[in-house]
Each structure stands twice: as structure tokens, then as C-alpha cells.
MDTraj code that builds the backbone (N, CA, C; nanometers):
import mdtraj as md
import numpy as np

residues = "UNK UNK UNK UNK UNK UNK UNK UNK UNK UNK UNK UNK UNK UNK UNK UNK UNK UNK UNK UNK UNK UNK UNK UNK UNK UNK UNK UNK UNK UNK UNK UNK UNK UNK UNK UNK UNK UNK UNK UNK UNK UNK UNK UNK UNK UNK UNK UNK UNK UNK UNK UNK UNK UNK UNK UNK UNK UNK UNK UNK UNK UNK UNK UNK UNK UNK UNK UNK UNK UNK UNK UNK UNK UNK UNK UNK UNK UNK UNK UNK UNK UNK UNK UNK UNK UNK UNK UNK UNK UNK UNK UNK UNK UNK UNK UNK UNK UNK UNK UNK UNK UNK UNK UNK UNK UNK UNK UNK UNK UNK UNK UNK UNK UNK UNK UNK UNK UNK UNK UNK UNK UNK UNK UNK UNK UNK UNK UNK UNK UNK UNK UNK UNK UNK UNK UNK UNK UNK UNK UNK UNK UNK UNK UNK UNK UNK UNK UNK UNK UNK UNK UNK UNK UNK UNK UNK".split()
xyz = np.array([
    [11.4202, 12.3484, 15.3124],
    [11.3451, 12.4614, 15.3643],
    [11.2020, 12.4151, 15.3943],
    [11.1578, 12.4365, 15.5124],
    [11.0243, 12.4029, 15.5590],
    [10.9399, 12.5483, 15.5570],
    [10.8371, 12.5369, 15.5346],
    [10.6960, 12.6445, 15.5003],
    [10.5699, 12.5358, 15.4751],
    [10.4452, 12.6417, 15.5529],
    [10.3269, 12.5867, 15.5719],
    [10.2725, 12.6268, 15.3804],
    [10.2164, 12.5243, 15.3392],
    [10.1292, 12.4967, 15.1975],
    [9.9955, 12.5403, 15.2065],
    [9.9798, 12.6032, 15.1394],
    [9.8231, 12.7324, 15.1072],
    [9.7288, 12.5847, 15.1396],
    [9.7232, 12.4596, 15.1110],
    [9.6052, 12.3512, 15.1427],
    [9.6078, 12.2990, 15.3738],
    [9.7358, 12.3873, 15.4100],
    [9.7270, 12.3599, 15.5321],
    [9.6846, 12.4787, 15.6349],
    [9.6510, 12.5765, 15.5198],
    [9.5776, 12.6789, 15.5744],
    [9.4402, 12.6938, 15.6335],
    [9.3932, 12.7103, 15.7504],
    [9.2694, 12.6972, 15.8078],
    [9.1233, 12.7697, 15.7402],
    [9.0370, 12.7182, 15.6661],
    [8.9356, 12.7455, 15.6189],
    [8.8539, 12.7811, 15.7248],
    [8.8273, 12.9588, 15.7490],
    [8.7858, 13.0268, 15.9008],
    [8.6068, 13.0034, 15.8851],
    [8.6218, 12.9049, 15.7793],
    [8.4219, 12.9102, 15.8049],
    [8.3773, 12.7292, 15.8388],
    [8.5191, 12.6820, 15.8259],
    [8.4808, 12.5501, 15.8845],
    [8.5007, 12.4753, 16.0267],
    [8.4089, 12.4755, 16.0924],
    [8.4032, 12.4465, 16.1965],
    [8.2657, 12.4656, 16.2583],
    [8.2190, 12.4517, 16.3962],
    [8.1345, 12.4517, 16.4629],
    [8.1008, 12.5497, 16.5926],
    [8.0208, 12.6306, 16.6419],
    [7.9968, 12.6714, 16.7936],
    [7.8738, 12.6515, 16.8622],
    [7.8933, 12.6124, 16.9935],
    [7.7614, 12.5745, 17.0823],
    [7.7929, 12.6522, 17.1988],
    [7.6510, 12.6824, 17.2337],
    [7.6450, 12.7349, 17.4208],
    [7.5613, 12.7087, 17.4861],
    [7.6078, 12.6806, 17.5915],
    [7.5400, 12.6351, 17.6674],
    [7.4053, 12.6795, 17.7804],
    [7.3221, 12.7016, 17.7835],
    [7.2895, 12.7982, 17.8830],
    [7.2183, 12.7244, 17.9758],
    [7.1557, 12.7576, 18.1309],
    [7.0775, 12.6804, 18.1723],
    [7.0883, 12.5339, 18.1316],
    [7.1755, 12.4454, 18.1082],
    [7.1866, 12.3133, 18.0735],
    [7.1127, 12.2674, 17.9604],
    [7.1163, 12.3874, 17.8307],
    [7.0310, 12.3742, 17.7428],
    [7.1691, 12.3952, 17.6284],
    [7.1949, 12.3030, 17.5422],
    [7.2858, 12.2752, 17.4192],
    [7.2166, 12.3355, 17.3227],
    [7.2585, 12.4488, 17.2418],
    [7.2296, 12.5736, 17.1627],
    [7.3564, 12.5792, 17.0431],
    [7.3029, 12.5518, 16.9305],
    [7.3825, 12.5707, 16.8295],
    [7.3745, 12.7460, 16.8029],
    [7.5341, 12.7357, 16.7528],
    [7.4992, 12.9040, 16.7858],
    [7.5088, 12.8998, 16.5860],
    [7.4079, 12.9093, 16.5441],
    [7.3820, 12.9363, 16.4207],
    [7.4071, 13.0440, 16.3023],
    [7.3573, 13.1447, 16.4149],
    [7.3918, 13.2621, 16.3099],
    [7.5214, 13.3531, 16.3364],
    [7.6224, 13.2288, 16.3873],
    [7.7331, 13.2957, 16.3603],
    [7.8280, 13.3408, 16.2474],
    [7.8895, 13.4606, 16.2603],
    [7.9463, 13.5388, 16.1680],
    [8.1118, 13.4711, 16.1824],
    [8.1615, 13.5570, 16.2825],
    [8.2541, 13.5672, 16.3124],
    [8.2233, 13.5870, 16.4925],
    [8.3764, 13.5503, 16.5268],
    [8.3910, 13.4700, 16.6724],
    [8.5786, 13.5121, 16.7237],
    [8.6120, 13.5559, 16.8020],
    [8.7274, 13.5821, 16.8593],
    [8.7514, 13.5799, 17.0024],
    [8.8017, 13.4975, 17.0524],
    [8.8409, 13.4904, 17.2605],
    [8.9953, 13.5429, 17.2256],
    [9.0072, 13.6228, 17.3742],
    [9.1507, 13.6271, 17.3667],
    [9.1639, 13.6308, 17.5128],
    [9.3450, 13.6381, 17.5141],
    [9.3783, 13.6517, 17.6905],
    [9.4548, 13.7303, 17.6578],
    [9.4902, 13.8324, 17.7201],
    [9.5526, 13.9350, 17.7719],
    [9.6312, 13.9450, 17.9078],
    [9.7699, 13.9398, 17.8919],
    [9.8079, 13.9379, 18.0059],
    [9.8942, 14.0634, 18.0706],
    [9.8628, 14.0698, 18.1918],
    [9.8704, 14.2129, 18.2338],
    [9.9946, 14.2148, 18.2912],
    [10.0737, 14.3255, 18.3385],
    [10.2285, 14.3528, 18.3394],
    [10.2284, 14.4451, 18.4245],
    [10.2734, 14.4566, 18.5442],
    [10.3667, 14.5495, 18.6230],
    [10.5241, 14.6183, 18.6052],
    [10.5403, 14.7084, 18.6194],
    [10.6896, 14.7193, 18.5995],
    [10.7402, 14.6932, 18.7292],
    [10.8735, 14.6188, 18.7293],
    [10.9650, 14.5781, 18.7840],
    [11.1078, 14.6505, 18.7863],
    [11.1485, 14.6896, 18.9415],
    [11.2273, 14.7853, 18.9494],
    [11.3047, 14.7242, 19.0069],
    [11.4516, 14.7308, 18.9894],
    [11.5367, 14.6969, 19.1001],
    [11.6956, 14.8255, 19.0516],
    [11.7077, 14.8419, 19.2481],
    [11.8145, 14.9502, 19.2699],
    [11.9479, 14.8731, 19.1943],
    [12.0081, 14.9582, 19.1144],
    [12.1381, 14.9034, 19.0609],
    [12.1309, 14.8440, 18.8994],
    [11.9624, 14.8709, 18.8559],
    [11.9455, 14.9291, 18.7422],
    [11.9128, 15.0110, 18.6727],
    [11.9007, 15.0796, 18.5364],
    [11.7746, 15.1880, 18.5211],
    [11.7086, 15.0395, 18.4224],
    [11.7157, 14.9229, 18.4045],
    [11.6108, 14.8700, 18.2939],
    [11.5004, 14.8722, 18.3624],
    [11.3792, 14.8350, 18.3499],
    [11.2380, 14.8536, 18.3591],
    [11.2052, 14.6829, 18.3145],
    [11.1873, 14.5752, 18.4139],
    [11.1513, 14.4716, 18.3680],
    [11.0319, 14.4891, 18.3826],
    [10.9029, 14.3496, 18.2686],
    [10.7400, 14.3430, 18.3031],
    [10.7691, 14.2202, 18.4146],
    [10.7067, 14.1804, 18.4576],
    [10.6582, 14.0930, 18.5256],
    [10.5384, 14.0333, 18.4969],
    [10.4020, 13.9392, 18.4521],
    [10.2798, 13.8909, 18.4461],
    [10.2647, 13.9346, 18.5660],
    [10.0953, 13.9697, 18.6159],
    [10.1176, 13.9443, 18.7053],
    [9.9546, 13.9160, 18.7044],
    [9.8543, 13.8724, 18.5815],
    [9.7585, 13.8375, 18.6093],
    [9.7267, 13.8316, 18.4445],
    [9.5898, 13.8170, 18.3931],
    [9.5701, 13.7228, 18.2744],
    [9.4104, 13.8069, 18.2501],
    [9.3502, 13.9030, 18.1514],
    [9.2011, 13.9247, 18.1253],
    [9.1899, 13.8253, 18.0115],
    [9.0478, 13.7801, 18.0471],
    [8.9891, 13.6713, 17.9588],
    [8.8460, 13.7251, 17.8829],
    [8.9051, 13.8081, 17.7504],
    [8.7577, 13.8412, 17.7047],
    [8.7448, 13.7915, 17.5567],
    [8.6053, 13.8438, 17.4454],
    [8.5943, 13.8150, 17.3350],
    [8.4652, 13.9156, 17.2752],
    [8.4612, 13.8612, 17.1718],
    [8.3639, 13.9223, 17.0662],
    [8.2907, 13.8381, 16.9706],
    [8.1801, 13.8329, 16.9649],
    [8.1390, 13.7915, 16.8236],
    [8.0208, 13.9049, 16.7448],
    [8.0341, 13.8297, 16.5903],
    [7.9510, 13.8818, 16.5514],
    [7.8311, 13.7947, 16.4690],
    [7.6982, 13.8388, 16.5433],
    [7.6130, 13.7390, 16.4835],
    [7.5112, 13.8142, 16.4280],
    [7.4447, 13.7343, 16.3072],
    [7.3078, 13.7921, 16.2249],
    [7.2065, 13.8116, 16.3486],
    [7.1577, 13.9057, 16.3464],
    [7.0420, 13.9606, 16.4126],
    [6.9403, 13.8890, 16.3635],
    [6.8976, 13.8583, 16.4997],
    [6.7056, 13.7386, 16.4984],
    [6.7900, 13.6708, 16.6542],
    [6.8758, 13.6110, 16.6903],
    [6.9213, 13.5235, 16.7919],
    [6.8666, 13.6113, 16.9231],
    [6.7772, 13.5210, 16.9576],
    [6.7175, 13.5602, 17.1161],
    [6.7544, 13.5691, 17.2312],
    [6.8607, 13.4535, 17.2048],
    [6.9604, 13.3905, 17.3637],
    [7.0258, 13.5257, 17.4058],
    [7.0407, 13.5922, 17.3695],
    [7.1091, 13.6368, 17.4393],
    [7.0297, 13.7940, 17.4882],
    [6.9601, 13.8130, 17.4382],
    [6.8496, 13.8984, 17.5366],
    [6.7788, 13.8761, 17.6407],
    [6.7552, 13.7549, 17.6178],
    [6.6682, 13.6726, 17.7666],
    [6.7607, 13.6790, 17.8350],
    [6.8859, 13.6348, 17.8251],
    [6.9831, 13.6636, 17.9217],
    [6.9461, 13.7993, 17.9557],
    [7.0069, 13.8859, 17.9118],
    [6.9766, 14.0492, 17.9756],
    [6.8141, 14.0685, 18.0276],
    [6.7223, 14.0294, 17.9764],
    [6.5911, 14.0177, 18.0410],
    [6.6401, 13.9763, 18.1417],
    [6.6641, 13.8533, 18.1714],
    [6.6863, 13.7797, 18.3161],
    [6.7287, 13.8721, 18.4138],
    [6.8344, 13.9683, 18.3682],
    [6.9372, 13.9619, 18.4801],
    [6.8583, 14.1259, 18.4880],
    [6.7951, 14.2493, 18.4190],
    [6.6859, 14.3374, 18.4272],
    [6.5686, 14.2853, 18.5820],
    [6.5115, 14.1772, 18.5063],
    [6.3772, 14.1370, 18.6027],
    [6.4256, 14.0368, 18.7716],
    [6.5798, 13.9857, 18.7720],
    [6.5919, 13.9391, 18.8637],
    [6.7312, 13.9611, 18.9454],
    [6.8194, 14.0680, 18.8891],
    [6.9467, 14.1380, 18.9278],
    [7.0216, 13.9998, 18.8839],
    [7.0172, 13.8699, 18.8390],
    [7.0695, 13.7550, 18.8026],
    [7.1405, 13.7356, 18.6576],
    [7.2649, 13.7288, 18.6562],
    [7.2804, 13.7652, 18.5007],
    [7.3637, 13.6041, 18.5166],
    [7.2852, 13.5206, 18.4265],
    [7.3051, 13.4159, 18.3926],
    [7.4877, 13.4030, 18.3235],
    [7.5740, 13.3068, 18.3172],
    [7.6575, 13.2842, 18.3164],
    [7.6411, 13.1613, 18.2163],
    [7.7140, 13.1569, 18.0894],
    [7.7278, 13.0346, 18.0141],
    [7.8011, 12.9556, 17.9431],
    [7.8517, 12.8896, 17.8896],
    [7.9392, 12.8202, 17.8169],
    [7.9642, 12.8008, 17.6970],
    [8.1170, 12.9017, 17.6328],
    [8.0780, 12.8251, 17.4211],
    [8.1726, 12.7560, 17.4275],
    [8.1356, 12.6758, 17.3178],
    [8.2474, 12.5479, 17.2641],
    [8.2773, 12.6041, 17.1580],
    [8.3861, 12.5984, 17.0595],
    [8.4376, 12.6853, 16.9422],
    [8.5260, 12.5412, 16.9207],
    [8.4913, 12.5179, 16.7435],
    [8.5344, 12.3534, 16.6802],
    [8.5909, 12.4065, 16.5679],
    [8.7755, 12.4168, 16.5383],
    [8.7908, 12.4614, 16.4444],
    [8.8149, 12.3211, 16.3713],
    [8.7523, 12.2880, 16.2574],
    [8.7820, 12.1692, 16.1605],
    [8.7632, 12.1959, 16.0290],
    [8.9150, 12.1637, 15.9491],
    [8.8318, 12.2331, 15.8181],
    [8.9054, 12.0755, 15.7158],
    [8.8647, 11.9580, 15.6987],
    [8.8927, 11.8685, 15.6757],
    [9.0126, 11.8354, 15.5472],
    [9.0068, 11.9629, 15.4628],
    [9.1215, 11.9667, 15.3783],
    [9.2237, 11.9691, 15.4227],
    [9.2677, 12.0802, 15.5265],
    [9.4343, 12.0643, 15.6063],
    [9.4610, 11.8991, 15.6415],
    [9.6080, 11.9030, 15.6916],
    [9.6188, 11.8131, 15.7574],
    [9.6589, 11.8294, 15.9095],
    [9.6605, 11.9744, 15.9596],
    [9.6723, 12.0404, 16.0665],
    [9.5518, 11.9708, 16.1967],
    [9.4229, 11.8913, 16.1320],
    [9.3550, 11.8287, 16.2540],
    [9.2309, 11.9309, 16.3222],
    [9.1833, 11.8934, 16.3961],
    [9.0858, 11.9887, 16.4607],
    [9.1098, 12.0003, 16.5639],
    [9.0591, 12.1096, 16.6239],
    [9.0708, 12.2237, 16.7762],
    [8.9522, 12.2328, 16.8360],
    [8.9610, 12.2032, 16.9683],
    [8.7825, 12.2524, 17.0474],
    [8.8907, 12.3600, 17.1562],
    [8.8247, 12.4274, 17.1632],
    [8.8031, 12.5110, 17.3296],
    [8.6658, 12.5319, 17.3693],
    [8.6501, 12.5451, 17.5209],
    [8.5718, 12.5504, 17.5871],
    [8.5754, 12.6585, 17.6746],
    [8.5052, 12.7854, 17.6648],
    [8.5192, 12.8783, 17.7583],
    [8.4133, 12.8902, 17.8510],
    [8.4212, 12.9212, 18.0041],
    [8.3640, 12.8708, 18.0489],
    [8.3436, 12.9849, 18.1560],
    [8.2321, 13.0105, 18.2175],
    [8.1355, 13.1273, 18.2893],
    [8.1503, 13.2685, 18.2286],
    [8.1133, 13.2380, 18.0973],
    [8.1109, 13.3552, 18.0047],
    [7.9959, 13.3792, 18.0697],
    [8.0652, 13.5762, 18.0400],
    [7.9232, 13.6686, 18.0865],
    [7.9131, 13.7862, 17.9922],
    [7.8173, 13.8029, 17.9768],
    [7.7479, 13.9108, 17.8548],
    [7.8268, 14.0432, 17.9025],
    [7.9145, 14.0971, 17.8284],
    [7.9397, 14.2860, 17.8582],
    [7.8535, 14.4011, 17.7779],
    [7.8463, 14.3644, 17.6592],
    [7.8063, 14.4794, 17.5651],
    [7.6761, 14.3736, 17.4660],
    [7.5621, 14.4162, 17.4254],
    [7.4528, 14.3431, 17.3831],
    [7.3638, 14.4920, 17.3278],
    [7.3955, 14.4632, 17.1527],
    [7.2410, 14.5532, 17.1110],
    [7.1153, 14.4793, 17.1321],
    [7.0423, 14.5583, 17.1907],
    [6.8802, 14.5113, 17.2050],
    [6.8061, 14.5670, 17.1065],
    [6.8413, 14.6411, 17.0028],
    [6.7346, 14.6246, 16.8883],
    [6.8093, 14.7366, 16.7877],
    [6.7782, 14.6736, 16.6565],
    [6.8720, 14.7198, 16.5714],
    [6.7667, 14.7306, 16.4212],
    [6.7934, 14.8402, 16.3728],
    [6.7431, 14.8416, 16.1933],
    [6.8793, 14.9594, 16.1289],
    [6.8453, 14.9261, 16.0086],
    [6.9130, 15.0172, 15.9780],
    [6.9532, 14.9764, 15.7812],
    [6.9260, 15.1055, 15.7420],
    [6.8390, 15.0987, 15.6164],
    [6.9545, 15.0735, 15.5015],
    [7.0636, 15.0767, 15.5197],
    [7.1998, 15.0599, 15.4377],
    [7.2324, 14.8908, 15.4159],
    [7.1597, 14.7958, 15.5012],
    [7.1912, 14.6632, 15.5485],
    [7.1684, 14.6065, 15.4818],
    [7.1793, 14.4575, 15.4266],
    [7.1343, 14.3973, 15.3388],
    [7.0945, 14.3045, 15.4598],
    [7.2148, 14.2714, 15.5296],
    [7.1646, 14.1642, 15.6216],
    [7.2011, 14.2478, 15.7796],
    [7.0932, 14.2164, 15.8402],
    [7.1297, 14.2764, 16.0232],
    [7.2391, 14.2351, 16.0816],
    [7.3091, 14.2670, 16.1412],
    [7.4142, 14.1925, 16.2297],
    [7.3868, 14.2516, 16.3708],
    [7.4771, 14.1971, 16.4422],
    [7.4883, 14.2316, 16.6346],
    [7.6132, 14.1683, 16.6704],
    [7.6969, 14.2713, 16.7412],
    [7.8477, 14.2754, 16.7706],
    [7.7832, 14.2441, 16.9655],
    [7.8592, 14.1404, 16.9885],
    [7.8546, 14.1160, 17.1431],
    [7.9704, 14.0857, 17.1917],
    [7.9695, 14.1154, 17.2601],
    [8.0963, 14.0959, 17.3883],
    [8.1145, 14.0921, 17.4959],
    [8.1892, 13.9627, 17.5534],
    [8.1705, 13.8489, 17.6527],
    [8.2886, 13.8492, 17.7252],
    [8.2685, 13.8413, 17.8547],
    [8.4605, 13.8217, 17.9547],
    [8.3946, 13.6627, 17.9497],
    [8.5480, 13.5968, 18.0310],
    [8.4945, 13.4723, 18.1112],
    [8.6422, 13.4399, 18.1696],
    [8.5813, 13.3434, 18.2702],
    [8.6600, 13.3381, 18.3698],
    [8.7783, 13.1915, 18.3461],
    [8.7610, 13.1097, 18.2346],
    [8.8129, 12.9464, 18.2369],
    [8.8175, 12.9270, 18.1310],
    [8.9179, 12.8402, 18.0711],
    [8.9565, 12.7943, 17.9454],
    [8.9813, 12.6036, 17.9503],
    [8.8950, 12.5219, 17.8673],
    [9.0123, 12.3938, 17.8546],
    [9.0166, 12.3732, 17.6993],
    [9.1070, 12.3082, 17.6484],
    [9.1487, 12.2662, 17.5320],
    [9.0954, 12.1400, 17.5492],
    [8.9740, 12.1057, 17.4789],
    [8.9606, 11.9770, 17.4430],
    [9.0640, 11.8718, 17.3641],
    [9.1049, 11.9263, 17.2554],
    [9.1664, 11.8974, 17.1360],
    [9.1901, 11.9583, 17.0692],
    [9.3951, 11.9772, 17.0520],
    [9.4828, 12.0562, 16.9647],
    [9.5097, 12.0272, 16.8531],
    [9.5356, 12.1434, 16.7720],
    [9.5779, 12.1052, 16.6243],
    [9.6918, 12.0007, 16.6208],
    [9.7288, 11.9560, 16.5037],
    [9.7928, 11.8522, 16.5559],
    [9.9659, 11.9492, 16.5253],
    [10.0520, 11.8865, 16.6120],
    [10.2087, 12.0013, 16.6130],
    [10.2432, 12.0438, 16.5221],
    [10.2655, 11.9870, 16.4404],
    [10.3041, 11.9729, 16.2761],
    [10.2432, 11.9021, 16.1245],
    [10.2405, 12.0214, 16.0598],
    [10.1170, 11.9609, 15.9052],
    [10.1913, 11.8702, 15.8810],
    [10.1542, 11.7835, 15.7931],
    [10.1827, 11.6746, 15.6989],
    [10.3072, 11.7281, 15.6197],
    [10.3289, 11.7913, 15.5761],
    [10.4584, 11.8519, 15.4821],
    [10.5534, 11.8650, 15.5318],
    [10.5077, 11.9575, 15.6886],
    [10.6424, 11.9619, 15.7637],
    [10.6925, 11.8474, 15.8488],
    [10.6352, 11.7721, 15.8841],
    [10.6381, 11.6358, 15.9439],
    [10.7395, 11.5427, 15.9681],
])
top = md.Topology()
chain = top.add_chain()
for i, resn in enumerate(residues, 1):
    res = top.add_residue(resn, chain, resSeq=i)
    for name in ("N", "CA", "C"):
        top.add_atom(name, md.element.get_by_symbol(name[0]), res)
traj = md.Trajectory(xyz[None], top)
């Protein structure tokens, strides 16, 4: 019987994220938490001489979320920018999952002409111990630098 071992389980705080902006390499520091997803969208599919209802793909949304400690600037200047010049800058994260105990390996993706959707511009609030800011980003491109590796060490 094969099953994944609690030591090949991914430790969700080890790893790395950077973005890119203006050709400027930005550790994204006060990250919390971080999620991209794709979504793929479905038509129904009809044909005479059935009643089933097939999907079909017939296209792919590319969005995400993070959540970061409040103080991070980058991403207001962005919205400044695109306020003072109708220009809303477009940028790049790298997301490094490595958590060196597994034997599962490390993961990069690269998403690529991320654009700002939703951005608090100023936040208090008296219950907090620590500030946070929930943002959320489409983008248009994905590459896989480097995949986990197929199979842990146990199952191997």
C-alpha cells in the first residue's frame, strides 16, 4: 500500500516570492498568504438525438489573491500611477515552493502581466494586533520553472 508520509507534506511557510515591477526585483516580504488559480470556463454542448448536456472548455480565467501585512507601498504607486496617468502598470510574481524536509523537491511559477483588481488604500482598525491587506490580481501567462519532483521518496 502506497500513501504520502506527514515528513512529505509541504511546509506552506517555506518558500520564497518576488515581483517584478518596472524591471525592478522586489522581495515580496510581508507576505502572508498567496493563492493563483485557473478557472476554466464551460459551454453547454447540445446535440439532436440526445437529452445529455455535455461541457466543452472553451476558455481558461487566470486570477489570485494575496494577503499581505500592511506598510507594502508597491502596490499603491501602482494605483497612483495608473490615477495620475490612466497607465496601470502590469507586473510579474515568482512564487518558490521549497520546504527542504520533504523529498517532494521545489516548485517556481511565474505569473506573468499581473494586474491589480481590488487594493485597500488605507486601513486601521482597532481589534488588530497586526494590519493586513487582501489584494487581488488577474494575469494573463503562466510558466513552470521547476516541478515538484513526480513521486516522494517513499513512493518511489
Amino acid at each position: 500500500m502506497s500513501f504520502l508520509l506527514e515528513r512529505d507534506a509541504l511546509n506552506g511557510k517555506q518558500g520564497s516570492a518576488f515581483m517584478v515591477i518596472d524591471g525592478k526585483n522586489i522581495e515580496m516580504f510581508g507576505l502572508k498568504k498567496f493563492q493563483s488559480d485557473a478557472e476554466l470556463q464551460e459551454s453547454d454542448f447540445k446535440v439532436v438525438g440526445t437529452t445529455l448536456v455535455q461541457k466543452k472548455t472553451t476558455g481558461v480565467s487566470l486570477t489570485g489573491s494575496m494577503t499581505i501585512y500592511y506598510g507594502t507601498p508597491h502596490f499603491l504607486r501602482l494605483l497612483q500611477e495608473y490615477i495620475k496617468t490612466g497607465r496601470l502598470p502590469y507586473f510579474t510574481i515568482q512564487i518558490t515552493n521549497d520546504d527542504p524536509a520533504t523529498s517532494v523537491g521545489t516548485q517556481t511559477v511565474v505569473l506573468y502581466n499581473v494586474k491589480l483588481q481590488k487594493l485597500p488604500i488605507a486601513v486601521l482598525d482597532a481589534d488588530a494586533d497586526f494590519l493586513e491587506m487582501e489584494v487581488s490580481f488577474s494575469f494573463t501567462s503562466l510558466e513552470v520553472l521547476n516541478y515538484f519532483n513526480d513521486t516522494p521518496a517513499q513512493l518511489g
